[in-house]
Every structure is written in C-alpha cells, then in structure tokens.
N, C-alpha and C positions, 0 to 999 in steps of 0.2 A: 436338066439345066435350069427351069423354070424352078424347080423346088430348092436348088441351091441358091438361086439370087434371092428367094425370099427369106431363105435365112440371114443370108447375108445383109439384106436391107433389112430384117429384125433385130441385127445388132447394133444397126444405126440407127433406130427408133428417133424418134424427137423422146423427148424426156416430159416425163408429165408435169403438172404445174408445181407438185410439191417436192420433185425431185431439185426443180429447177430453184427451189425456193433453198433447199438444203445444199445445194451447191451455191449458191450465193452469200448465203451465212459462212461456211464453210470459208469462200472466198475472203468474205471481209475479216473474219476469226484472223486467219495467216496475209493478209495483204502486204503487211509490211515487215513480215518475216523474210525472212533469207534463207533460202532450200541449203542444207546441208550438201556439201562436194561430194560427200560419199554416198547419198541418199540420189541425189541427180544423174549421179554416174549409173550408179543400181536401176534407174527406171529408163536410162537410155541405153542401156544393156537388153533390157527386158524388150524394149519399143523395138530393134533392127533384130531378134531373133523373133518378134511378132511378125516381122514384116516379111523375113523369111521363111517361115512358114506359108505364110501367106502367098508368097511366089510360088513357090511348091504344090500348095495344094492346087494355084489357080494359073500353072504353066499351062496349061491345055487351051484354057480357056481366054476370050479374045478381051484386049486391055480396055479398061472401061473408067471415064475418070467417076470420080465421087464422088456420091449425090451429094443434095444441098442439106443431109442430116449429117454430113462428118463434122464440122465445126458442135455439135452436142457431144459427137464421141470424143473428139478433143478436151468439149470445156468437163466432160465426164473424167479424165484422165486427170486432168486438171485439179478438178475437186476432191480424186481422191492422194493427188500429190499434197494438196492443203491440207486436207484431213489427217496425213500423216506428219505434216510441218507443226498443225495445230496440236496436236499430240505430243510431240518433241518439245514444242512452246509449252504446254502442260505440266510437262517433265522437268525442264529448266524451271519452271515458274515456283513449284514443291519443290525444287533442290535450292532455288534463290531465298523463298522465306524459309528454310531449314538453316539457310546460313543466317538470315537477318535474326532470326530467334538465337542461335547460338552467340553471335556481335552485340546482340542485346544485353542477355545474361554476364555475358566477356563483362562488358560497360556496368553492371550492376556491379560484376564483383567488383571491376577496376573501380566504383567510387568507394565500393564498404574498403576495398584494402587503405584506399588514400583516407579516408575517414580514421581507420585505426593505426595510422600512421602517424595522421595527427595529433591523434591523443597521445600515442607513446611519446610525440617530439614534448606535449607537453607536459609529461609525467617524468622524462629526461631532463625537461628544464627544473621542473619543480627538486627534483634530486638532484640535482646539480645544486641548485640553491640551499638547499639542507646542507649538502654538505660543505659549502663555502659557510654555512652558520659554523656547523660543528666542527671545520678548519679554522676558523677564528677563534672558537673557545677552546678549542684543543694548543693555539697561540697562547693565551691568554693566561692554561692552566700551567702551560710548560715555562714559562714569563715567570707566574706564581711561583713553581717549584723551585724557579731559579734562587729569586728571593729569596725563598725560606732555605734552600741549602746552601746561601752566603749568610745569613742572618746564624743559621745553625754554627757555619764557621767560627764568625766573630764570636757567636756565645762561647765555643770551643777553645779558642783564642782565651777567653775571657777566664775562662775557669783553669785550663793550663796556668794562666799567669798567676790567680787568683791562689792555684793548690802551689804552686812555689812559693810564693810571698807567706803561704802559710808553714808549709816546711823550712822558711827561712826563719820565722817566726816561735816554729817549735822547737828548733835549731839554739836560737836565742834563750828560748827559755832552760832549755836543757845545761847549757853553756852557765847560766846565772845559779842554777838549782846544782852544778857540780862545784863539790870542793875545791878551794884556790889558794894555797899558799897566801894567809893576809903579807907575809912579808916581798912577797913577789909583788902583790897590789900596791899595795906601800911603795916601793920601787918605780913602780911604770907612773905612779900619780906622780911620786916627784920628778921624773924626768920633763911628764907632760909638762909640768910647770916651768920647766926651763926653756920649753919651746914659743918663742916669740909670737904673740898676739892670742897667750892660752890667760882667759881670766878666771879668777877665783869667789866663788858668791857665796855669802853665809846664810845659813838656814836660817827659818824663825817659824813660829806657830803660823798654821793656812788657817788664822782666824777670817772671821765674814762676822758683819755686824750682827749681831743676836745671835750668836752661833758659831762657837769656838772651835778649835782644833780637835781630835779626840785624843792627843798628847801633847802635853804643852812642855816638858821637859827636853826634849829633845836638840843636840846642838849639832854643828858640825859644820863642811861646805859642799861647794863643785868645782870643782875643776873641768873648764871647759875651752876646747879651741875651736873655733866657729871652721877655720879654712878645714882642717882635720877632719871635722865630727867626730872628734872621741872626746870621754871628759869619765870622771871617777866622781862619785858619792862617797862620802866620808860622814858614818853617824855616829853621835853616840849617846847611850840613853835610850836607843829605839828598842822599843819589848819588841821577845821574843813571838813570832805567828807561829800554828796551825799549818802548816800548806796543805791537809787534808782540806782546810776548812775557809779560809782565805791565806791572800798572798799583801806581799807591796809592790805599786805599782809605779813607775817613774814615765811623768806626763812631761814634754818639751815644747813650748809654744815659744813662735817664734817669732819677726817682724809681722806676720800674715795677724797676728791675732787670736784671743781665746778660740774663738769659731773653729782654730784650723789648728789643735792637738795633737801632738802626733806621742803615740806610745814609745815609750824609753824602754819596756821589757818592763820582767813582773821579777822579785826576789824574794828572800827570805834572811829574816835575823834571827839567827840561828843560837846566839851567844853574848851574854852579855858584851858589855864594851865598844870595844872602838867595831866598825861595821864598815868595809871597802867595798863596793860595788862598782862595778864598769859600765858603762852605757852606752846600747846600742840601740840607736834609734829605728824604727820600722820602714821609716823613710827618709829621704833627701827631705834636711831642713835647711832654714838659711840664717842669717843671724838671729840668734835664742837671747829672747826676751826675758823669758824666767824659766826654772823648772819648778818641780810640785810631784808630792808624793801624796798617793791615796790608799785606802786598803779595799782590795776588792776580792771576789771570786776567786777560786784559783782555776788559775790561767791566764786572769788579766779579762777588762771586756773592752772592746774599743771604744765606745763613749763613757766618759765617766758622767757621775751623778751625783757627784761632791759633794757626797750625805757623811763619807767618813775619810776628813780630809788628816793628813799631818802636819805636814811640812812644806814652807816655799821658798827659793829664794830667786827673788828677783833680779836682773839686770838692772845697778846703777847706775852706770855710767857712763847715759845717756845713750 
C-alpha cells in the first residue's frame, strides 16, 4: 500500500521550475485561442475513462481527497491542451499566409489584366479613329466618283450630240455632192419666191480693202425666207473645183454678227453655166444679214479664214 501511494504521489510531482516556465509560454502562446469542439470533446472523453480506471484500480482501497500537487497535474493537462491548440493556431497560421500569398498574386494579376485592358481600350480608341479618317476619305472618294461618272455622262451626252450633228452634216454634204435635176432646182427656187416674206439678194465680188475676191466675174442671187430657212444659190460664171482638192463653201451670218457664222454646206460647180444650189444651214439662224461664199478644204472647215473669198451678198433692206 505504502509503494502504491508513492507512485501515485509521483504522478503528482510539483513540476520543476522549467517545466513550469514551459507551461506558461505555452499558456500565453494559446490564451486567446478557442479549443476546438472536437478537440475538447476528445480530451473529456479521455479524462472520465482516466477516472475509470482509476476507480478500478483503487476500489479496494479507502477514499482519499487530493493532495495539494493536483492543481500542477491540472495546469499540466492544461498545458498540453494549449500546446495542442498552439499547434492547430500554427496550422491555421501557414494555411492563412498560403491564402494571403495566393490574394496577393490574384491582385497582381487583377492590376496587370486592368493595365492591358487599358491599352487595348486605348488602341480600340485609336482604331476607331483611323477608321472614322478612312470613313470620311472613303466619303470623299465615292463623292469624287460621283462627279466624274456625272461629268463622264455630260461628256457622253456631249459627243452623242456632237456625232449626230456631224452625220447631219455628212448627210448634208452628201445631199449637195449628189446629182439634181437643175430643172427641178429651177422649179423649187421659183416657187420659193412666191412664198411671202422670201427675199432675193444679188451677188458681187467678197472684195476687202487691199485684197480682192479670187473671182471677180462671177454673178447671180439668193433666194431666201428667214421664217422657212430655206433659200437657193443661183451662180453663174463660178469655175469649175477639184472636190479631191477643195470645195465651196456657203457661210450665213445673221442679226448675231460676223462672230456668229454659221455654215451653209460645202458644194461643187461641176459645169459650166447657170449653177443651183439649196441651202441648208448647220444650225437654227434667225434673220440673215448676208451670205458669202469661200473656197475651202474639202469638207468644208468650220471657221473660215477668208484668205480665198468669192462672193457676197448682203442684206439691203434694212
């Protein structure tokens, strides 16, 4: 009995001074931690199958309370409750900066993404801008094209009318340079002249001061009706042309003035004698001032240069 109490009071030892030192660190280490539910259950499980035992071994023997060394086995229990709370607080403490390090990195990447976010917004704005340039010159070019395929029209326009007036023209000439019954001509000039308000003008040399006619023989008239525009040439004496070589050409100026010419057709005196020619003028004239024959080109050119003039006859009356 005596050898069992001494065991017994050897487990209750006081504790030495660096035990006691190590349970007090220990203590302050976890003071203000919180023992785990699961952890406290576990050591109150352990403590009442300690205590059972304990009955067991010491039913026999007579109840004895507990020295003044249980409050060390206590704060003993105690200390190593902390040491295991400080351990847990260890654990937590590496798994809390394992997260602060990973939140860290998170933040670095979240500025570098918003950084190249940035740029893109501003590399989106910059392309944005280019292409509101090259939307405005691509306005600008299609504006142009507009213009030039209304420009291209009118000129189209221009030369359509341009190649008629010239087939009207060759038309004309063909018309003069075919054979015509002079008794038919003959014919049509005298009716013209019975048509009211048709007058009749007599040729004469297209002298110019220092610089004569290049036929001075030459006589004949016109017959001409302003309302109409038809009128006949009547020559006679005009030599024979060339038409390989040149032609004659019949010029009609009208109230407008020499400036404003307008061609009569081009012909040919083919034969001695009397010479009837019809005229058709290349354009709307309006009252005729005089006509005038030149020799030019064959074909006729549209400005004359009244280097080789013949014949004129002017409007007298008034």
């Amino acid at each position: 009995m005596s050898e069992q109490r001494t065991q017994h009071d050897a487990a209750f030892e006081r504790p030495t001074e660096d035990e006691w030192m190590e349970a007090m660190v220990l203590a302050s280490m976890a003071e203000d931690e919180r023992m785990p539910d699961s952890l406290a259950a576990t050591l109150e499980a352990q403590g009442h199958a300690a205590m059972s035992n304990r009955k067991t071994e010491d039913k026999n023997q007579p109840i004895r309370m507990p020295s003044r060394k249980t409050p060390w086995a206590l704060l003993g229990i105690a200390a190593v409750v902390m040491v295991g709370a400080g351990i847990g607080l260890a654990v937590l403490t590496v798994h809390l900066e394992g997260k602060n390090s990973r939140i860290s990195e998170l933040e670095t990447q979240l500025a570098e993404a918003t950084k190249q976010a940035e740029q893109n917004q501003q590399f989106l704005a910059s392309v944005r801008q280019q292409l509101e340039l090259r939307t405005g010159e691509l306005d600008e070019a299609q504006q142009a094209l507009a213009a030039a395929d209304e420009e291209r029209l009118q000129l189209a326009e221009r030369l359509a009318t341009a190649t008629s007036d010239l087939e009207e023209a060759e038309l004309r000439i063909a018309r003069y340079e075919e054979p015509v019954d002079p008794a038919t001509l003959a014919a049509n000039r005298q009716k013209l002249l019975e048509v009211p308000g048709t007058v009749r003008l007599a040729w004469s040399p297209f002298d110019l001061p220092d610089n004569p006619a290049i036929q001075q023989d030459v006589t004949g008239d016109v017959v001409w009706n302003d309302e109409l525009e038809q009128g006949y040439l009547r020559f006679v004496g005009l030599k024979v042309n060339d038409p390989t070589k040149e032609q004659y050409q019949v010029w009609v100026i009208d109230e407008r003035g020499m400036e404003q010419k307008v061609s009569g057709g081009v012909f040919n005196a083919t034969a001695q004698g009397e010479v009837i020619v019809p005229i058709d003028p290349a354009l709307d004239i309006g009252r005729v001032a005089l006509f005038a024959i030149t020799v030019e080109e064959p074909g006729g050119i549209m400005v004359p240069d009244l280097r080789r003039r013949v014949v004129v006859a002017p409007r007298g009356d008034g």
